[in-house]
N, C-alpha and C positions, 0 to 999 in steps of 0.2 A: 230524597226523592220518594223514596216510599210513605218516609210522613204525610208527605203533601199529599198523595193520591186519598189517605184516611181522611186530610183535612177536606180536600174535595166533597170527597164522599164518593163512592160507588155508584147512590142512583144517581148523581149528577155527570158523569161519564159513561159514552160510550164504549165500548169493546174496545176499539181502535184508538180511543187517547188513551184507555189503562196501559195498552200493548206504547202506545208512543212513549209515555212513561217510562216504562220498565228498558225498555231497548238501549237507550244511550248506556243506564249502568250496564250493560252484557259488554258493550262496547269498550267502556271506560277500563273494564277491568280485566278485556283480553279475553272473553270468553266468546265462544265460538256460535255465531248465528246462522251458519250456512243453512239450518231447519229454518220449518215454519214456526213464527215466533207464535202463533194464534193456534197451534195444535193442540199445546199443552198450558193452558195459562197459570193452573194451580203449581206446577212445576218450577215456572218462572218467578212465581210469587217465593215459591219457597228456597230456590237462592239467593231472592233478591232481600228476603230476611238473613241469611248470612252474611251479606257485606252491610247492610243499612240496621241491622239490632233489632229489636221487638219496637212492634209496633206503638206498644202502650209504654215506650220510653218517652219522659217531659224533654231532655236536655235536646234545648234547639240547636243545629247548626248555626256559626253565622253566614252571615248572607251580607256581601261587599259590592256596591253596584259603580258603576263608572260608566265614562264616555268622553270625548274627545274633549270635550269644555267642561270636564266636572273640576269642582272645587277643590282646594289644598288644604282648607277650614276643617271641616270636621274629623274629628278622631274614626278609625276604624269600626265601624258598625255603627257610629253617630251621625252616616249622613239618610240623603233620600232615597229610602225605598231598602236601608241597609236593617239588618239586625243583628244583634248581639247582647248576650248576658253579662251580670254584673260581673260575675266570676272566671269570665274569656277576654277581659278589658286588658289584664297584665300581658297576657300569652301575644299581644300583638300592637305592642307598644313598639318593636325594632320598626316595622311595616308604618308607623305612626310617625315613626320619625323619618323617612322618604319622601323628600319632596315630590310633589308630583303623582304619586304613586301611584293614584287611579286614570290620570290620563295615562300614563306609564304601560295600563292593560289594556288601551286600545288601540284596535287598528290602526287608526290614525297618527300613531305614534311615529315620530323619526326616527328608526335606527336600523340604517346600513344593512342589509345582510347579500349573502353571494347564495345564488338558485339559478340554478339552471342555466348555469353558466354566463349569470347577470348577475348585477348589482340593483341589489332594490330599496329605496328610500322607508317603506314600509310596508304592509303586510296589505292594506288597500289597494297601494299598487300591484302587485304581483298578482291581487287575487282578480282586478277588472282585467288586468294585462291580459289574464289566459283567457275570457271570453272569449277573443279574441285572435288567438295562439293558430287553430288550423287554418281558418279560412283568410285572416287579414295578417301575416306576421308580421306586417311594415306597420302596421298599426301597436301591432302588442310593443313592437321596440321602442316606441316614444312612451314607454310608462318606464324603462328604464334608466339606470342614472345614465347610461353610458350613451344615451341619445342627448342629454344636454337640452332634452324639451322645458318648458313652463310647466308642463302635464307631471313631469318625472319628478318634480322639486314640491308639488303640492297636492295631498293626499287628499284634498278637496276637488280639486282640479281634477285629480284621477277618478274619485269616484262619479264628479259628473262625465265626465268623458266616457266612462266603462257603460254610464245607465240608461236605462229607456229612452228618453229621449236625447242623450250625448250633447246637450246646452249648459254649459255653463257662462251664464251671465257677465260674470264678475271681470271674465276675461274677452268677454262677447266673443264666445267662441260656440260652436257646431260641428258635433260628427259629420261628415260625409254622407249622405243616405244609401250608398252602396257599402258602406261597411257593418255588417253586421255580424250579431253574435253566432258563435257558433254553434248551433243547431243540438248539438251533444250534450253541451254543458252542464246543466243541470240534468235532463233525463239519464246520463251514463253515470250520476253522481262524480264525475269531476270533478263539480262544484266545493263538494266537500273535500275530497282529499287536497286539492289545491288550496283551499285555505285552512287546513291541518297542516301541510305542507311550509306554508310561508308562515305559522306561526311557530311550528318546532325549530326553524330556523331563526327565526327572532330571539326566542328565546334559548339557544343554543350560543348564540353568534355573538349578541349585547350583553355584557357581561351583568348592567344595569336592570334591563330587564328581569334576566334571570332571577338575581337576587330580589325584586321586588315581585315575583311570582311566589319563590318558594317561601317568603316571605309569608303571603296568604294562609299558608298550611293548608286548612282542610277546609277553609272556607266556600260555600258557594258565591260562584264568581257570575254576575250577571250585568248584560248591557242595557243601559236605560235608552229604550225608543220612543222618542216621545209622541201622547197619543196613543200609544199602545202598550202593551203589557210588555215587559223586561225578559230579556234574551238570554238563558244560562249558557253561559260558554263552554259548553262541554269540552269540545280541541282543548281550551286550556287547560282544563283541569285534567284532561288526560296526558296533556304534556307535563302538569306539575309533577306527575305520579311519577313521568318517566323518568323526569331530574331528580329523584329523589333516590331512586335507585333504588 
């Protein structure tokens, strides 16, 4: 992360994306942000060379990208948008040999986990369901298994259902116009702890998962959107650290 900001460059950022930058590692690595992150910026810089090395270091991270429909074909750090050096090819060869592996890290993944005293198909589900949670709960319970909906069996189905317009076609189906999101969600940051939430449980819970996370090691882990520039998943890599113990 810190590379990236050199690779940038300074004059091409703002105050406020250097500080966006830097914020997730305080995060990642348990470090306490209750200050103001923009009081002290040289301060920040100068921890955030304590966990990420000198600046004027060459050895790249690698960088492993996925998404619900990514391919089983290329080797680790050999597909789109991935990187990796000659001499990091061996260190993740186990991770090469996992079927599936990058659909495996995303949300859209199938696998079971128990939260909140449900059962959730995957981590899409749980995360549309709580939109939803204070103001419509008879809503949130059809993302669960234990409502035996179409919505609960299809993490595609959920995410139209959970989104903006609540249309999913496929099923010629329509949210209600009276049920909407709830109002907190995102401004209370719920957002985030809820799907931090459904992901420590995923990969707590699935034994499959798990090992295809720790698998990764120290790799940056990012979601390919397409159209748009790639998602680092920070939740997970802060969940790899936790499994690592």
């Amino acid at each position: 992360m810190y590379r990236r900001i050199v690779e940038v460059g300074f004059s091409q950022l703002s105050y406020q994306e250097i500080i966006s930058f830097i914020e997730p590692l305080f995060i990642e690595n348990n470090i306490d942000l209750s200050g103001d992150l923009e009081g002290d910026i040289e301060t920040y810089f100068e921890l955030a060379g304590s966990f990420c090395g000198d600046m004027s270091e060459t050895e790249e991270e690698p960088v492993f990208q996925f998404y619900s429909k990514s391919s089983d074909t290329p080797d680790p750090g050999r597909g789109a948008g991935e990187r990796i050096t000659d001499g990091q090819i061996e260190e993740f060869r186990e991770l090469g040999s996992m079927v599936g592996w990058r659909k495996v890290l995303s949300n859209f993944y199938m696998a079971p986990f128990k939260l909140d005293g449900r059962t959730w198909n995957s981590v899409e589900h749980y995360y549309h369901a709580n939109k939803f949670k204070k103001g419509h709960p008879e809503f949130y319970e059809l993302f669960t298994v234990e409502s035996g909906s179409a919505m609960s069996k299809d993490p595609v189905f959920a995410k139209a259902a959970g989104g903006k317009t609540g249309v999913y076609k496929r099923e010629k189906y329509k949210r209600d116009k009276d049920i909407v999101m709830d109002e907190d969600f995102f401004s209370s940051g719920r957002s985030k702890r809820v799907m931090e939430e459904g992901q420590r449980a995923k990969y707590t819970q699935d034994e499959r998962a798990k090992r295809v996370l720790l698998a990764t090691k120290n790799a940056t882990l990012q979601h390919h959107v397409r159209g748009s520039p790639a998602v680092i998943f920070y939740d997970t890599m802060k969940i790899r650290r936790e499994l690592r113990g």
